[in-house]
Every structure is written in C-alpha cells, then in structure tokens.
N, C-alpha and C positions, 0 to 999 in steps of 0.2 A: 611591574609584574603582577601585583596586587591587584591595583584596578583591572588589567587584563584578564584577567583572572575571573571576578565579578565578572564582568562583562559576559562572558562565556556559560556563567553559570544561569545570567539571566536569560543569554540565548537560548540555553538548554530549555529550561524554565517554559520562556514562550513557545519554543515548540512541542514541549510534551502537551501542554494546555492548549494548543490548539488542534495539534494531532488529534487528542483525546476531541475536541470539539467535532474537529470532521467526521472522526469514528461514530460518535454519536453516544459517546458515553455522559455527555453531562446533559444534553438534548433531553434523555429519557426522564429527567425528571421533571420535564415540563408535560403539560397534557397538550393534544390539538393537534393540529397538523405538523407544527414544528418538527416534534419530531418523529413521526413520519419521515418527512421530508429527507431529515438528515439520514436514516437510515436507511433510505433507499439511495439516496448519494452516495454513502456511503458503500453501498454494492455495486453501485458503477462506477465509481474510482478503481475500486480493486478489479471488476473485470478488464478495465480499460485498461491499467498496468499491465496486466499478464497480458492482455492483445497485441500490446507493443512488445512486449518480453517475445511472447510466442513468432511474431510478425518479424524482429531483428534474429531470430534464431533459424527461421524458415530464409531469408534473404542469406545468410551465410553457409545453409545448405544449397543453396540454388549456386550460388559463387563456384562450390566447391565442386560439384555438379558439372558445370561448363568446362571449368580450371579439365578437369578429367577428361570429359570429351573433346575438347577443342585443342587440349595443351595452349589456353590465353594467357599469359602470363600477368595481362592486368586482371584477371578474373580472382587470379593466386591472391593478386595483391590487393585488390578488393575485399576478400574477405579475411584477409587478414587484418585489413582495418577496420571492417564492420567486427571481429573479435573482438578487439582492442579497443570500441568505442562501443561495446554494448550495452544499451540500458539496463540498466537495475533500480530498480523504487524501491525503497525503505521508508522507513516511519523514523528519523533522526537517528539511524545506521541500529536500531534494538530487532527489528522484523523487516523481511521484505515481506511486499507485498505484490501478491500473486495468489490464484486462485487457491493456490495450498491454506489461504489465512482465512478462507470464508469459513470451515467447518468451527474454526476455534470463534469465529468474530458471532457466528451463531451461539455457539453454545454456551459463551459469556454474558451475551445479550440473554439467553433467556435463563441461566445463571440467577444473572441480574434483578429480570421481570418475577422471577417467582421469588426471589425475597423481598423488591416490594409489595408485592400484592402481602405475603404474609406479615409486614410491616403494618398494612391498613389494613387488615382483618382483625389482629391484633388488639389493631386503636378503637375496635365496633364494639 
C-alpha cells in the first residue's frame, strides 16, 4: 500500500511539472524563442479544448433537436450518450480547461513578467 502510494505521488508530481511546462510557467525563464513558442501553445491547447467542449455540446443540441422533430428514438438515445461521454479537459482534475482559463493564464503570465523585470532592475 506504501509503495502504491509513492507511486501516485510521483505521478502527481510528474504531471503538475509538466502541466506547469505546457502552461509555460517554467519556459518563461528562459530568453528566445522557447518561450514564445510555449506560450503560444499554450493558447492553442486551451482554444482547442473549449472547441471540442463547445463542438460535443452543439452535437447534443442537434440530437435533441431531431429527437423533437422527428420523434427518432435513436436520436433520443444518441444524445444521451454524447451526454454521458462528454469531453471535459483538466490540468490533473485542479482546472478545467476552457476558454473561461485564458483571462487568469493572462493575468498570472503578466503577474509573473513584471516581477521579473523588477527582479533585473533591481540587480542594475
């Protein structure tokens, strides 16, 4: 149970630090394009989640939609399984991700960038 245990903590472990990697929270302390790079991946990951979120949500209105006009009773039961299997993205079950995360992902980014900058004015 022990080791199990460990085990679990390391998984946690590696996916907060890589999370954090994708996010682009440790990227920013490198200069160059790096990261750049990562923080513009980073805004297409999260648009891309919520397109699927938005896109499984719009298909179960459509289901439901038909189910009404047509009385199909696989339509019924279509989207009751598009319910029941809907995507949802999280960051290891702490945030989902969905366009609702860009305002805070901004505003810790730049959080962020002005206490480095006053970290290296500091050192001048």
């Amino acid at each position: 149970m022990v080791a199990n245990k460990s085990k679990n903590e390391l998984f946690f472990l590696k996916a907060v630090f890589k999370t954090a990697c994708y996010v682009g929270i440790f990227p920013l302390l490198t200069d160059g394009y790096t990261a750049k790079i990562h923080r513009v991946f980073s805004v297409v990951v999260i648009l891309s989640c919520d397109k699927v979120e938005k896109r499984a949500d719009n298909l179960i209105r459509t289901c439901i939609y038909i189910q009404a006009q047509t009385g199909d009773e696989n339509a019924s039961i279509l989207a009751n399984l598009a319910k029941d299997l809907r995507p949802k993205f999280s960051a290891a079950g702490f945030f989902d991700i969905n366009q609702r995360i860009l305002p805070t992902f901004f505003s810790n980014l730049s959080t962020y960038l002005i206490i480095i900058l006053q970290f290296k004015f500091s050192s001048l």
